[in-house]
ZAKOL-241851 format. One record per residue (C-alpha): x, y, z. Coordinates in steps of 0.2 Angstrom, whole numbers, plus 5000, padded with zeros to 4 digits. Example, Ala and Ser with C-alpha at 12.3 -4.5 7.8 and 13.67 -1.06 7.14 Angstrom:
2
506249785039
506849955036
% end
This chain:
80
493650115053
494750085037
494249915027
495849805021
495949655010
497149535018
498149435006
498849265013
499749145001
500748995005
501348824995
500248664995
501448575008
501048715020
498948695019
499148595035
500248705042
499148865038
497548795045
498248715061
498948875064
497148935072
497348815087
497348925103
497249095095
495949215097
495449315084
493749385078
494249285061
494049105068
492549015066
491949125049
491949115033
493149195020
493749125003
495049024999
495848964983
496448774990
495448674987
495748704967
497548734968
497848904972
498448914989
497749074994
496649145008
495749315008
494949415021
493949575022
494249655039
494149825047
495749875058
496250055062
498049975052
498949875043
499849805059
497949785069
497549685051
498649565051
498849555070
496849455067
498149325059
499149185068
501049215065
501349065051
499849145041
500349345045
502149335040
501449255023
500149385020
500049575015
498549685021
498049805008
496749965012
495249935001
493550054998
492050044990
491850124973
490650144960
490950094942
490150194928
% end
């Protein structure tokens, strides 16, 4: 199954917004750990998933983060 990196970025005023967005929906995303840039000013939250999709990606999101976010297809490489 294809790994994607999901990008999700709002403006401070809308942290509240973007974490009360979780209450009553199921995903396999709620209740683990990812990173997030909030907490120092950066407003951004990123997941590494695997979906068959972009659409089955983002779908893991509530709406209010999905509409604000971009799932891009992501692989392991090696660096020389």
């Amino acid at each position: 199954m294809p790994d994607y990196l999901i990008i999700h970025r709002h403006q401070p005023k809308e942290c509240p917004a973007a974490f009360a967005a979780w209450r009553g929906f199921d995903s396999r995303l709620r209740g683990s750990d990812t990173h997030s840039s909030c907490r120092w000013g950066g407003h951004e939250i990123w997941w590494n998933v695997n979906a068959e999709s972009k659409t089955e990606a983002l779908g893991l999101l509530p709406r209010f983060l999905a509409q604000r976010a971009e799932a891009v297809r992501v692989g392991a490489i090696e660096i020389p």
